[in-house]
NUDO-151615 format. One line per field, with one value per residue (C-alpha): residue number from 0; y, z, x; chain. Coordinates in steps of 0.05 Angstrom, whole numbers, plus 5000, padded with zeros to 4 digits. Each point is the difference from the previous one (the first is absolute). Example, Ala and Ser with C-alpha at 12.3 -4.5 7.8 and 13.67 -1.06 7.14 Angstrom:
BEGIN
resi [0,1]
v [4910,5069]
w [5156,4987]
u [5246,5027]
chain [A,A]
# end
This chain:
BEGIN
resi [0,1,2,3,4,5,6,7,8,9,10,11,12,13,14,15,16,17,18,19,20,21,22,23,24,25,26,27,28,29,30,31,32,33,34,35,36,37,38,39,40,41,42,43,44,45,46,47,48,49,50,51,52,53,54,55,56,57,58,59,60,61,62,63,64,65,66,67,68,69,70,71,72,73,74,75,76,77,78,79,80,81,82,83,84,85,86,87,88,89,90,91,92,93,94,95,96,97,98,99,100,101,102,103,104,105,106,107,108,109,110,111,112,113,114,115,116,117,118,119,120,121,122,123,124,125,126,127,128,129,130,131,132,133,134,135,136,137,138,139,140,141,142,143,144,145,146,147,148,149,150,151,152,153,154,155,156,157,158,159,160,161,162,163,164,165,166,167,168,169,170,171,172,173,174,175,176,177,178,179,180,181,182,183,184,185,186,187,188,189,190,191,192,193,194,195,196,197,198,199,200,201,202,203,204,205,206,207,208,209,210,211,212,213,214,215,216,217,218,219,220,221,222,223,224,225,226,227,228,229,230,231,232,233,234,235,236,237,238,239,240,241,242,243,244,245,246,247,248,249,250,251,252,253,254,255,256,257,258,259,260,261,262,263,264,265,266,267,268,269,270,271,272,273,274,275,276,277,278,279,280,281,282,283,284,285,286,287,288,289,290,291,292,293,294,295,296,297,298,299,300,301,302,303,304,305,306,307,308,309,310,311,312,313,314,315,316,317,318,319,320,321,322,323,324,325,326,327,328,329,330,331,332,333,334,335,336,337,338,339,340,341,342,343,344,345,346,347,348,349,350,351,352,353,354,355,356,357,358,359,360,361,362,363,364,365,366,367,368,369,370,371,372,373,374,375,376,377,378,379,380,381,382,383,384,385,386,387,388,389,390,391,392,393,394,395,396,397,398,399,400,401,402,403,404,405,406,407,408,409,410,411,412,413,414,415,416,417,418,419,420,421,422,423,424,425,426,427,428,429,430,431,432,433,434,435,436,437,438,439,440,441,442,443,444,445,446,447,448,449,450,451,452,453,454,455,456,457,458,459,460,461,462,463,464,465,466,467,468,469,470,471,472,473,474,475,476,477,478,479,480,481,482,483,484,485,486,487,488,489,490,491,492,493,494,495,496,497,498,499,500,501,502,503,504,505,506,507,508,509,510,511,512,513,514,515,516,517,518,519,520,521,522,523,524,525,526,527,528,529,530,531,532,533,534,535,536,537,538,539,540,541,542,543,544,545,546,547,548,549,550,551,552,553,554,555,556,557,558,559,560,561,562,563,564,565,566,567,568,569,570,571,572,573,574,575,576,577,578,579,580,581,582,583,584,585,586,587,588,589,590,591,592,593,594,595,596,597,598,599,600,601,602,603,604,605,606,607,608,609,610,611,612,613,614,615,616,617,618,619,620,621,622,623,624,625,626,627,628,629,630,631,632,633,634,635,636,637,638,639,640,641,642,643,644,645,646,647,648,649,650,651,652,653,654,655,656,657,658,659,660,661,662,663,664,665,666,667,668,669,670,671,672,673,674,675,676,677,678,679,680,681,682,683,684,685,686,687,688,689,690,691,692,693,694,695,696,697,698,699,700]
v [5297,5036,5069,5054,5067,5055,4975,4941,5010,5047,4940,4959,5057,4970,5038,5016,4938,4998,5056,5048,4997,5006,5068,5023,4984,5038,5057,5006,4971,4952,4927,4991,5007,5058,5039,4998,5036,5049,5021,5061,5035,5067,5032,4984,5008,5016,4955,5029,5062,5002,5061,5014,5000,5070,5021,4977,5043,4991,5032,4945,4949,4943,4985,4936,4995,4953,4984,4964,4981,5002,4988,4978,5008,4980,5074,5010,4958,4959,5060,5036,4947,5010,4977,5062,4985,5045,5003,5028,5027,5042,5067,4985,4949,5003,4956,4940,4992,4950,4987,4936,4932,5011,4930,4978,5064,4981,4934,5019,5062,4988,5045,5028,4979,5056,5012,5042,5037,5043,5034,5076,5038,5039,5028,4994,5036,5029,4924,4974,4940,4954,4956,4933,5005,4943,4969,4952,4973,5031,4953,4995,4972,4945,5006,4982,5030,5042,5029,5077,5072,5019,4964,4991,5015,4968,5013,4962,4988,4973,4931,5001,5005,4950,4961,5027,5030,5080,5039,4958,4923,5024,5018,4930,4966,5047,4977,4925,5014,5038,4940,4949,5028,5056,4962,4975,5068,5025,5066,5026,5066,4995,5011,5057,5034,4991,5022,5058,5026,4986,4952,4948,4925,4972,4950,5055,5044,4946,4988,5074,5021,4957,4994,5058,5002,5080,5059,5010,4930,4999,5060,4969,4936,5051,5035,4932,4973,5062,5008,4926,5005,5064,4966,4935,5051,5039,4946,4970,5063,5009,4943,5001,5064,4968,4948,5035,5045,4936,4958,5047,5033,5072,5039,5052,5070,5031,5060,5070,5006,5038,4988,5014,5068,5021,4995,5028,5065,5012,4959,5009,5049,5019,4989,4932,5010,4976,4934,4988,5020,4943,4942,5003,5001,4932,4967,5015,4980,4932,4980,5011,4943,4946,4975,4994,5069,4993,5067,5027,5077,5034,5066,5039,5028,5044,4997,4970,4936,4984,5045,4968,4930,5038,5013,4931,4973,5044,4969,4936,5025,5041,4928,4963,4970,5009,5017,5003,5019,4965,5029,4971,5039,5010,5078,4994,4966,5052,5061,4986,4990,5068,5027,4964,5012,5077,5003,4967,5032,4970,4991,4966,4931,4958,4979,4962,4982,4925,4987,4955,5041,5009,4991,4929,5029,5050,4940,4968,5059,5012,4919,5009,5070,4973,4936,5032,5056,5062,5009,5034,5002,4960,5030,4959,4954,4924,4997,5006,4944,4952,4938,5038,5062,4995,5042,5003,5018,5026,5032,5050,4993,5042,4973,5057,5001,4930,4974,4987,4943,4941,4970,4950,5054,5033,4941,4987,5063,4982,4933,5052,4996,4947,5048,5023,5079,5056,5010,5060,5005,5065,5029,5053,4971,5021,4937,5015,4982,4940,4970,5015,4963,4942,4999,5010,4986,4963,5062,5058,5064,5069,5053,5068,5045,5067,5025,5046,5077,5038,4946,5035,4950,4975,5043,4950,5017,4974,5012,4966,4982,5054,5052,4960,5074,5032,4944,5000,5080,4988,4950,5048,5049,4952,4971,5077,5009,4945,4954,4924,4965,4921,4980,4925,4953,4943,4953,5000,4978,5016,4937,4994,4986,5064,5074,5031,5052,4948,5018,4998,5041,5056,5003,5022,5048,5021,5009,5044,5047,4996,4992,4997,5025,5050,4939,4933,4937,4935,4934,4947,4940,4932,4965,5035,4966,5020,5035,5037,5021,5018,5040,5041,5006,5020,5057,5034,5001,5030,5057,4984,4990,5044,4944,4927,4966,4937,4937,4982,4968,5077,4992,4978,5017,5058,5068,5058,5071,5033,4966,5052,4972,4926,4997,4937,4981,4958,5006,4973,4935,4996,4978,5053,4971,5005,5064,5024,4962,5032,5072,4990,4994,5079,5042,4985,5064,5079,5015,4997,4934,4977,4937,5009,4937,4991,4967,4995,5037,4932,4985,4948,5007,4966,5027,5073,4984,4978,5066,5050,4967,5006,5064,5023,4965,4985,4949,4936,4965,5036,4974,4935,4998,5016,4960,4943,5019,5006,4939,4949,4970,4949,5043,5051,4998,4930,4978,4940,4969,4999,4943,5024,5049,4944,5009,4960,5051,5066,5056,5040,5067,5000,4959,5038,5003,4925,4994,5042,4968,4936,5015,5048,4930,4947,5055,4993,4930,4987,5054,4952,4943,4997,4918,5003,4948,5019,4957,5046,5011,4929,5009,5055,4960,4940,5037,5031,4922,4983,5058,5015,5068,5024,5027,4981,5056,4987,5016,5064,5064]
w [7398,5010,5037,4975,4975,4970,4925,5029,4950,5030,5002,5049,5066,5047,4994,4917,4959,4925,4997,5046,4962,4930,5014,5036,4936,4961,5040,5039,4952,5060,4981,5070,5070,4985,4961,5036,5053,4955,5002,5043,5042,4976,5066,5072,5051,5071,5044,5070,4979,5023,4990,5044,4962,5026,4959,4935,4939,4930,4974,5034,4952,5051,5075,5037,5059,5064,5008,5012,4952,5028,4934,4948,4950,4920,4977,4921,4943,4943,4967,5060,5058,5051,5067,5052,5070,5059,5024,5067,5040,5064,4970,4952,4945,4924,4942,4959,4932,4941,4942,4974,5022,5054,5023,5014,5036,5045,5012,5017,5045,5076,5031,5075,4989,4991,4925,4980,4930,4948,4953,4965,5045,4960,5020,4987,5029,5060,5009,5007,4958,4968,4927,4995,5063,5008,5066,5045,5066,5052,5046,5019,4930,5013,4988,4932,4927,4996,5066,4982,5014,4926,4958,4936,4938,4933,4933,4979,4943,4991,4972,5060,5052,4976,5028,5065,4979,5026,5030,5070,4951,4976,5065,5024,4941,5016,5067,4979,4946,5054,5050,4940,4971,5038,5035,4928,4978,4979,4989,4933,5019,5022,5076,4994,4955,5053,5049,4961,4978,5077,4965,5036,4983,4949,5045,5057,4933,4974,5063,5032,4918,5011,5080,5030,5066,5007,4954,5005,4977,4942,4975,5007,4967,4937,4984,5007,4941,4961,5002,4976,4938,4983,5002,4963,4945,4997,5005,4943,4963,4999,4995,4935,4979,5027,4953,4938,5005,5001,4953,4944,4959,4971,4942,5021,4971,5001,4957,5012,4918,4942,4996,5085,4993,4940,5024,5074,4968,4940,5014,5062,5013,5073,5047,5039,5073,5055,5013,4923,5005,5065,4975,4927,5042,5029,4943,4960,5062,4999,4931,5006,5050,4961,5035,4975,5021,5029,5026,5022,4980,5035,4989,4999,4934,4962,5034,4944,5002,4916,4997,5047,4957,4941,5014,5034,4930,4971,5043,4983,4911,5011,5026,4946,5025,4985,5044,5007,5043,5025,5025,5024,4937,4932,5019,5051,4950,4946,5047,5015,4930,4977,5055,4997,4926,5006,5049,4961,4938,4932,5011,5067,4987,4970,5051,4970,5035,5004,5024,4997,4932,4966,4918,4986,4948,5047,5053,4951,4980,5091,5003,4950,5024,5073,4975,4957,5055,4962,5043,5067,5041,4998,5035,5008,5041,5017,4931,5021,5028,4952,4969,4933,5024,4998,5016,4979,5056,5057,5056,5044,5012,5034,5026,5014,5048,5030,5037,4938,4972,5022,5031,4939,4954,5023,4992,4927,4992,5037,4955,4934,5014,5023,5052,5030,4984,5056,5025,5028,5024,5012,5033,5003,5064,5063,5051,5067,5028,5043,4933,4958,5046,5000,4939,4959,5053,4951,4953,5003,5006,4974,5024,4946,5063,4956,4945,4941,5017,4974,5010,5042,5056,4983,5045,5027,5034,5022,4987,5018,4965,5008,4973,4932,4972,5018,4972,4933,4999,5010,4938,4956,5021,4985,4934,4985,5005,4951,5052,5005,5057,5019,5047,5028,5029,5044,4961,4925,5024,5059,5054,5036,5069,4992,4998,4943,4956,4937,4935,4947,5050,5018,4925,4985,5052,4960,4937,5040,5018,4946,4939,4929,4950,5062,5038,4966,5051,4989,5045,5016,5040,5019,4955,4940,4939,4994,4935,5033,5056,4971,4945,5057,5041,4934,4980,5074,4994,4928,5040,4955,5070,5070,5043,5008,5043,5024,5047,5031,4930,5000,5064,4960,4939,4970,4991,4985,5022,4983,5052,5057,5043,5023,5033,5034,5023,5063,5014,5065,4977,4967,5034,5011,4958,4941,5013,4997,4934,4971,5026,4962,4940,4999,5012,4942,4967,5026,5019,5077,5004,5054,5024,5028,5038,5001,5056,5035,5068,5030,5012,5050,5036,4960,4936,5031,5021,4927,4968,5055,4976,4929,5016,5043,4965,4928,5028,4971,5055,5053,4981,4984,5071,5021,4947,5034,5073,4974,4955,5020,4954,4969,4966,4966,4934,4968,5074,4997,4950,5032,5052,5045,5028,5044,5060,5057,5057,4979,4973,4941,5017,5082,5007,4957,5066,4995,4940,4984,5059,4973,4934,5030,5033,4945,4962,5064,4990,4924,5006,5051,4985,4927,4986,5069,5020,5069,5059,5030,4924,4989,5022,4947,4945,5015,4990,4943,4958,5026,4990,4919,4995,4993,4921,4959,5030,4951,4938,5031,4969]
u [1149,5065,5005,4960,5050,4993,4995,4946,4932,4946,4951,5037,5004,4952,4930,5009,4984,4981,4949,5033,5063,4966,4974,5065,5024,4963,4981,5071,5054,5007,5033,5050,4996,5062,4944,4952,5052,5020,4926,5004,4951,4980,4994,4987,4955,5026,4967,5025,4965,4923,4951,4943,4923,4998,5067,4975,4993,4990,5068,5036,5026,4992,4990,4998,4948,4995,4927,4957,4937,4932,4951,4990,4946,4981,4966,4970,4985,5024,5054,4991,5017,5057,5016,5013,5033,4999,5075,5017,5059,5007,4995,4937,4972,4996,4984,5033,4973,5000,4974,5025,5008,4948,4985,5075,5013,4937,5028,5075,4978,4970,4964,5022,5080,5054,5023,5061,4981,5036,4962,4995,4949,4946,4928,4935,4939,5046,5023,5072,4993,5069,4981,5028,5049,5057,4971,5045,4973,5038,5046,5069,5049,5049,5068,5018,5023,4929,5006,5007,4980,5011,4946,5017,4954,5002,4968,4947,4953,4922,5030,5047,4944,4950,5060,5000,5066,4988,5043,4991,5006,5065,5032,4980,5038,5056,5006,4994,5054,5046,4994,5018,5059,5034,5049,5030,5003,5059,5027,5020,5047,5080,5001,5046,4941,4960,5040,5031,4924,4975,4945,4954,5016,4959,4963,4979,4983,4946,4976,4987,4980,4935,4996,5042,5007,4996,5005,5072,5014,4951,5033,5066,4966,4972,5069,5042,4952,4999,5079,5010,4949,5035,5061,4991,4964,5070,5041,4967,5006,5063,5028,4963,5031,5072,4994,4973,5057,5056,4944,4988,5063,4975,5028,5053,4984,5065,4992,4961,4999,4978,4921,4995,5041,4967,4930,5022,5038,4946,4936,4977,4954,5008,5058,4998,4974,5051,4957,5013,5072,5010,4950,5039,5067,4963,4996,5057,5039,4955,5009,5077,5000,5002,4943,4928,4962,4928,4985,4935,4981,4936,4989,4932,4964,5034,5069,5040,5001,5001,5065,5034,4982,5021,5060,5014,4987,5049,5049,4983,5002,5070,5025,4979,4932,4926,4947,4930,4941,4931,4943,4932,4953,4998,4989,5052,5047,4985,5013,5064,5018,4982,5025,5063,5003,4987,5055,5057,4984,5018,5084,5011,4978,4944,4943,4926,4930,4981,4933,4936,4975,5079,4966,5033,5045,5031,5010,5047,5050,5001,5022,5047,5036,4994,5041,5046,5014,4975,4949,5024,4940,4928,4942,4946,4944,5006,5011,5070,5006,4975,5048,4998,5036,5073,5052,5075,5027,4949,5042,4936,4938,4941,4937,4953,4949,5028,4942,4950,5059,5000,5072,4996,4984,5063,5042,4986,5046,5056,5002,5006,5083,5044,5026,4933,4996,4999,4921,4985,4925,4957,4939,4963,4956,5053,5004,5008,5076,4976,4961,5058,5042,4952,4977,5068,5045,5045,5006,5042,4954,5010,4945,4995,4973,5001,4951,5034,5015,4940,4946,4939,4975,4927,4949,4955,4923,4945,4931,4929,4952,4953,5057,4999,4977,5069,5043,4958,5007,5081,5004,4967,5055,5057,4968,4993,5070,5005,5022,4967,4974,4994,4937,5008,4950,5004,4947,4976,4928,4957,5014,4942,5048,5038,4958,5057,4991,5015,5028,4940,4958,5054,5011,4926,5013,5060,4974,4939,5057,5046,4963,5026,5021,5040,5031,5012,5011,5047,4968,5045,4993,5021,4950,5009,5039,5071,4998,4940,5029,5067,4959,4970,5063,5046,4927,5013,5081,4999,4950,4940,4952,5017,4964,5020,4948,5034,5004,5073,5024,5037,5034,5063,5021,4967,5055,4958,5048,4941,4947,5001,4941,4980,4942,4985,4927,4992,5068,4987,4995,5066,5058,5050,5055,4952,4974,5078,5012,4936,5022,5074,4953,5004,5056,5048,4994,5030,4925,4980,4952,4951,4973,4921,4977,4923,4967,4934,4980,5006,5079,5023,5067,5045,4970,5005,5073,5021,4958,5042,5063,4990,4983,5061,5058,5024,5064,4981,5045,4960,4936,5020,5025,4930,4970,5034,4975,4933,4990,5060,5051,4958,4948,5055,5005,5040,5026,4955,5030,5071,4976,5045,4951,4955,5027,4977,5008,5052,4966,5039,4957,5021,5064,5037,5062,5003,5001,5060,5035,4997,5025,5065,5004,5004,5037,5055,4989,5013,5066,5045,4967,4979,4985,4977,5055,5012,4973,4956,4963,4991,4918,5001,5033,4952,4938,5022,5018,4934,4958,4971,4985,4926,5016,5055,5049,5064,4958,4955,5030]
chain [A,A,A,A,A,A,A,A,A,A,A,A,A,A,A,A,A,A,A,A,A,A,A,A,A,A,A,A,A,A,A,A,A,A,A,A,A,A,A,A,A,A,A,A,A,A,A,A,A,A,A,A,A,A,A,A,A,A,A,A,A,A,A,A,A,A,A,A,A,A,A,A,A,A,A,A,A,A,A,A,A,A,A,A,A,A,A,A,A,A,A,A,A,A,A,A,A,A,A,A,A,A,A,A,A,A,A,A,A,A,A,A,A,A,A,A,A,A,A,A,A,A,A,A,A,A,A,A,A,A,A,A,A,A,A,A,A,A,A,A,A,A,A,A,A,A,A,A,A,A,A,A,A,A,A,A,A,A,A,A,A,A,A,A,A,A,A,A,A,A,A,A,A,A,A,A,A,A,A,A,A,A,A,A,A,A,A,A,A,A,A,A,A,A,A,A,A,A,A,A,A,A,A,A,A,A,A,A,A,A,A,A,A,A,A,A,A,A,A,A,A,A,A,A,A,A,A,A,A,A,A,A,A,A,A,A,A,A,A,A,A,A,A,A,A,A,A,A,A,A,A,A,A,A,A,A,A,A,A,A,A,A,A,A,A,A,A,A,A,A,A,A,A,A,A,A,A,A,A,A,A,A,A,A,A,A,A,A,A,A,A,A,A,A,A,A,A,A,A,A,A,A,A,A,A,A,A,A,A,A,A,A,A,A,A,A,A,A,A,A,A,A,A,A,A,A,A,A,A,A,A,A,A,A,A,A,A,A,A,A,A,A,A,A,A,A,A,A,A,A,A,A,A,A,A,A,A,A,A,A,A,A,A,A,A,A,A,A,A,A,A,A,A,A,A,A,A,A,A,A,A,A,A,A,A,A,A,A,A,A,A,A,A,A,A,A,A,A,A,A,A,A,A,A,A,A,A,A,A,A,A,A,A,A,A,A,A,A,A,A,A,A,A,A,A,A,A,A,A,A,A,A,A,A,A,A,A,A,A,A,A,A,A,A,A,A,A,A,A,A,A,A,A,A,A,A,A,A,A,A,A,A,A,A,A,A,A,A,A,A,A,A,A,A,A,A,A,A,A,A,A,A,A,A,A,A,A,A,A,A,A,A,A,A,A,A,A,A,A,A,A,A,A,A,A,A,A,A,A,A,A,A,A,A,A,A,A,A,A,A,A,A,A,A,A,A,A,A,A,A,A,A,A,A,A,A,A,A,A,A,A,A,A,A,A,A,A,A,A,A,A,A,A,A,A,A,A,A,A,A,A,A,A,A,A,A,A,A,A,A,A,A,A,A,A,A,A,A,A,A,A,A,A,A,A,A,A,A,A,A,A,A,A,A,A,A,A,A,A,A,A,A,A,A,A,A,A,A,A,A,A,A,A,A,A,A,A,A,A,A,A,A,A,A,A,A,A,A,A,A,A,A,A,A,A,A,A,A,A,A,A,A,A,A,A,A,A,A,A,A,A,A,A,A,A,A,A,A,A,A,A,A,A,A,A,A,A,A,A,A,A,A,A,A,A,A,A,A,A,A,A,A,A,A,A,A,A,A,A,A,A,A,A,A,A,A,A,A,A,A,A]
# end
C-alpha cells in the first residue's frame, strides 16, 4: 500500500481496523488519520509532579503517587462487589478502589511491583482511598514520540471504551498516528506569519499538542493551534464579505425625501438617541454604495431597534422601492404592525400584515398592491417568502430576531428582485464581540448601546422560596395600582427528574391567593392551540386579566407598557440570556418595573453567579459576556446552527486576544493583498479554492 498521510482512512493506522474505526466514526466524527489528530486533549496531567500519601486531601482535583501495591482483595457481593488494594509509599498507605471490570483489573495488576497512579483523592471512614485510578507499572520509558512529562487527556465515551479507546487507548493511537505521518506534514501558514506572530511550526505544534515535551512548549503548541483556526475562520469570513460586496450590485438610495422628513419632523414621538442617530448614519451611508448592504443591528430590549428599521424603509419608499419586514411569530409579526402603523399615522405611506391566518380574500388585494407598487411596506411571517408573493420593485428588507430563520429562509427574499434588495438583520439577544465576530464575521455590525431618555432601568431582586409570602403581598400592591404582572415557569408538567415548582400546580396556588371575581388570570403555554393562546395573550393586553401565568412562549414577542412586574419561578434554571429576554418583557411603559427571580434554598455556583448578575446589571452586552463565560458559545441561543461554532481546540469565551489578532491580521492581509496574489499568500489562497465553507456564507444575511 502506498504511504500512509494525513487524509489515509482511520481503518488502515496500524492498531484500528474495521471496528475501531466504526465507532471513531460515530462517536468522534473521525474518518482520517488528520482527524483523528485534530482530536485534542482536554487537559494534562503533569507527570514530573509526584505527591506524597501523606499530602493528600480531598479538595485536590488530582495527584499522582509513586507506590508500591501490597494487596489485593475481592470484598461484597453480587451489586455490592469491589476489589480494594492496599497502596503504599514512604510517608503512609491508602486504598485503590473499583467497581467495574474486576476480573481484568486482577489479571493486569501484580502484587509487590511499583505502580505510578493518578486519581482524585477522597475519604472514607478516616481512609485516604483513590476510585478507578489510571495505573502504569513504573519503569524507565524509551525514547520515542510518547515519551513526555505532560500526559495528555482525551474525551471519551461508554461506546468508545468498550473499545479500549479511554483516555490512555487514544493517546496510544495518537502516538502511532504521530510516528506514521509527521514527517509528511506540512505546514499551512506563510513563514513570514509565523515569524511575524512568533508562532511554533506546524509540525513541532502537532507533535508537543499531544506529547509536549514541557509546559512551556505545550502552551506554545495550544496558542499556535488556536491562532491558526481563528485565522482560517476570518479568512474565510471575509473573504466572503469581499466578494459579496464585488458579487452582488445593491440599489443606490440617493435621496433623504418627503415620506423620511415627514415622519422624522412630525411622527416621531421622542427624539432619536445618539446610537440611533450613528447606526442610521450606517446605513444610509451603506445603501449609497452601490453595493448590496448586509448589516447586522443588536441592540437590547426596548432600545429602538423597529425605529431605526422604520425609517430605513422610508429610505428605501422616498427612492422609489418597497420594503418589508419578517419576523419569527404571528404575535411578533402583528406587533410590529400596529406599532408601525400607529407610528406613521394615516398620510406617510401605506404598510399591510401578511401572515399564516391573512383571510384568503385579503391575501389577494396584498399580491396585487405589492405587484402593482401601491403597497409600500409588507409585514409579515414566512409567509413572506413564499413563490406567490411578489413585489414590484423590493429595494429593504428586515429580518427580526435573525437566529429563528433559516439561511435558506433568508435567501428566498433576496430572489424577490433581480438586484437582490438591502437586508438589514436585528436582535434583541446582545452577542458577545468575540461571537459576533465569529458568528457574523462577514456582516457589517451596528450596536444601539443606549435606551430612550426617560426609560426607568428594570429593578431586579431575588427572593427564595420560603419568602414567596412577600412577593405575593408585592403583586397585590402593583395589581392594586392597576398595574399587571407576568409569572413564568420552566415546565408545563411536573418532570419527575427535575424538583420545579410546575405551572398547573403554582397556578392552584394562584388562584388560592388571588381568587376571582378580584383578580382574573390569562394561561399560556407552548402546547396550547394558536388561536388559544393568542386569545389569552390579546384578553391580558386589552387589561381584561392582571396575571398572565406563562411558560417561555412570552420571552419574545408580547408588548404590554402596562406589565410592571415579571416574576420568574426557578429562575435558576434558566439560562441567563433568557432570563434577560424575559425581564425586557416589562419595562415599556413610564412606570418603574421590576424583575423578581424565584429560586430554591439550594443554588449551585454557577446558578448563584447568573442570579447575582441579573441582579446587579441591566446591560444586555454585559451579561451576554458572562453568559458566554458561563455556558460557552455552543449552547447560546441560535449559534449552533451557524456550523462555524465546532471548534476543535479555540475557545470563543477565553481566547477572545487571539481571536481579534487574527482578524486585525487577515484584515492587513486582504487591504495590500486583496486576491491574495502575492507569493508569500499563495498557502492562504490555496486553502481557500480548496476549502467549502461549513454554511453557505454568500447567501447568510
Amino acid at each position: 500500500m502506498a504511504e500512509l498521510s494525513t487524509a489515509t482512512p482511520i481503518e488502515y493506522l496500524k492498531g484500528v481496523g474495521p471496528q475501531k474505526a466504526d465507532v471513531l466514526k460515530k462517536e468522534l466524527q473521525v474518518f482520517t488519520i488528520g482527524d483523528l489528530l485534530q482530536v485534542f486533549p482536554f487537559r494534562y496531567i503533569d507527570r514530573t509532579k509526584f505527591h506524597k500519601i501523606r499530602e493528600l486531601h480531598p479538595d485536590m482535583i488530582g495527584a499522582q503517587v509513586l507506590g508500591r501495591l501490597m494487596s489485593l482483595k475481592e470484598v461484597g457481593e453480587k451489586r455490592g462487589k469491589r476489589l480494594i488494594a492496599a497502596f503504599k509509599d514512604d510517608t503512609g498507605i491508602m486504598e485503590l478502589v473499583w467497581f467495574q471490570s474486576l476480573s481484568f483489573i486482577k489479571k493486569s495488576l501484580t502484587v509487590g511491583s511499583a505502580y505510578i497512579i493518578y486519581g482524585k483523592p477522597s475519604e472514607f471512614n478516616g481512609m485516604l482511598s483513590i476510585t478507578h485510578p489510571e495505573m502504569e507499572r513504573y519503569q524507565q520509558q524509551e525514547k520515542r514520540i510518547g515519551n513526555m512529562t505532560m500526559q495528555p487527556v482525551y474525551s471519551s465515551t461508554e461506546k468508545l471504551k468498550k473499545f479500549n479507546l479511554d483516555s490512555k487507548g487514544i493517546q496510544k493511537l495518537q502516538q502511532v498516528a504521530l510516528e506514521t505521518v509527521w514527517r509528511g506534514m506540512q505546514e499551512t501558514l506563510p513563514p513570514h506569519l509565523l515569524e511575524r506572530q512568533k508562532l511554533m511550526g506546524y509540525q513541532q505544534a502537532m507533535l508537543n499538542i499531544h506529547f509536549p515535551q514541557n509546559e512551556q512548549l505545550m502552551h506554545a503548541a495550544i496558542r499556535r493551534l488556536k491562532f491558526e483556526e481563528l485565522f482560517f475562520i476570518q479568512l474565510r469570513l471575509l473573504r466572503n464579505k469581499q466578494l459579496n460586496t464585488q458579487k452582488y450590485k445593491g440599489h443606490r438610495f440617493t435621496e433623504v425625501g418627503e415620506k423620511f422628513n415627514a415622519f422624522f419632523t412630525e411622527r416621531l414621538p421622542f427624539p432619536l438617541t445618539n446610537a440611533q442617530k450613528r447606526v442610521i448614519k450606517e446605513i444610509r451611508t451603506d445603501c449609497n454604495t452601490g453595493a448590496q448592504m448586509n448589516r447586522l443591528v443588536q441592540g437590547d430590549v426596548g432600545s429602538g431597534k423597529t425605529v431605526v428599521a422604520l425609517m430605513s424603509m422610508l429610505l428605501a419608499i422616498d427612492n422609489g422601492f418597497q420594503a418589508c419586514m419578517m419576523a419569527p411569530t404571528e404575535i411578533l409579526a402583528t406587533q410590529h404592525y400596529l406599532g408601525l402603523k400607529e407610528l406613521l399615522g394615516e398620510d406617510i405611506c401605506t404598510i399591510k400584515l401578511l401572515t399564516g391566518s391573512t383571510p384568503a380574500k385579503a391575501r389577494r388585494i396584498i399580491h396585487q398592491e405589492l405587484e402593482e407598487g401601491t403597497l409600500d411596506i409588507l409585514i409579515g411571517t414566512h409567509a413572506l417568502i413564499e413563490d406567490k408573493v411578489k413585489f414590484k420593485n423590493i429595494g429593504f428588507v428586515v429580518i427580526d430576531e435573525q437566529h429563528r430563520f433559516g439561511v435558506e429562509q433568508r435567501a428566498k427574499l433576496w430572489r424577490k428582485n433581480v438586484i437582490p434588495p438591502h437586508m438589514l438583520v436585528m436582535t434583541a439577544t446582545p452577542i458577545p464581540r468575540t461571537l459576533a465576530m465569529t458568528m457574523y464575521g462577514d456582516l457589517d455590525i451596528s450596536v444601539i448601546d443606549e435606551l430612550p431618555a426617560g426609560r426607568k432601568p428594570i429593578k431586579t431582586v431575588h427572593f427564595f422560596e420560603n419568602q414567596r409570602l412577600r412577593v405575593f403581598g408585592f403583586m397585590r400592591e402593583e395589581i392594586a395600582k392597576g398595574r399587571q404582572v407576568y409569572i413564568v415557569y420552566p415546565l408545563i408538567k411536573e418532570s419527575e427528574k427535575m424538583d420545579l415548582l410546575f405551572l398547573e400546580a403554582g397556578l392552584e396556588s394562584l388562584m388560592r391567593e388571588f381568587p376571582l371575581p378580584n383578580y382574573k388570570i390569562s394561561i399560556v403555554h407552548g402546547k396550547m392551540p394558536v388561536k388559544d393562546k393568542d386569545f389569552e395573550m390579546q384578553r391580558f393586553v386589552k387589561g381584561e386579566t392582571q396575571i398572565m401565568v406563562a411558560t417561555t412562549v412570552i420571552e419574545v414577542g408580547v408588548n404590554v407598557p402596562n406589565a410592571s412586574v415579571m416574576v420568574i419561578e426557578n429562575s435558576e434554571r434558566f439560562g441567563l440570556s433568557q432570563l434577560h429576554q424575559l425581564r425586557g418583557r416589562v419595562g415599556r411603559g413610564a412606570e418603574q418595573s421590576f424583575c423578581v427571580l424565584m429560586s430554591s434554598n439550594k443554588l449551585s455556583k454557577e446558578g448563584r453567579t447568573r442570579l447575582e448578575t441579573m441582579v446587579r446589571t441591566n446591560d444586555g452586552f454585559e451579561i451576554a459576556e458572562v453568559d458566554l463565560q458561563l455556558r460557552g458559545p455552543g449552547d447560546l441561543s441560535g449559534t449552533q446552527q451557524s456550523g462555524v461554532l465546532e471548534m476543535k481546540i479555540a475557545d470563543l469565551a477565553k481566547d477572545q486576544a487571539i481571536l481579534a489578532e487574527a482578524r486585525n491580521l487577515v484584515i492587513q492581509i486582504f487591504q495590500e493583498d486583496p486576491n491574495l496574489l502575492q507569493e508569500q499568500h499563495q498557502r492562504l489562497a490555496h486553502y481557500l479554492n480548496r476549502s467549502s465553507p461549513a454554511i453557505s456564507w454568500d447567501k447568510i444575511s
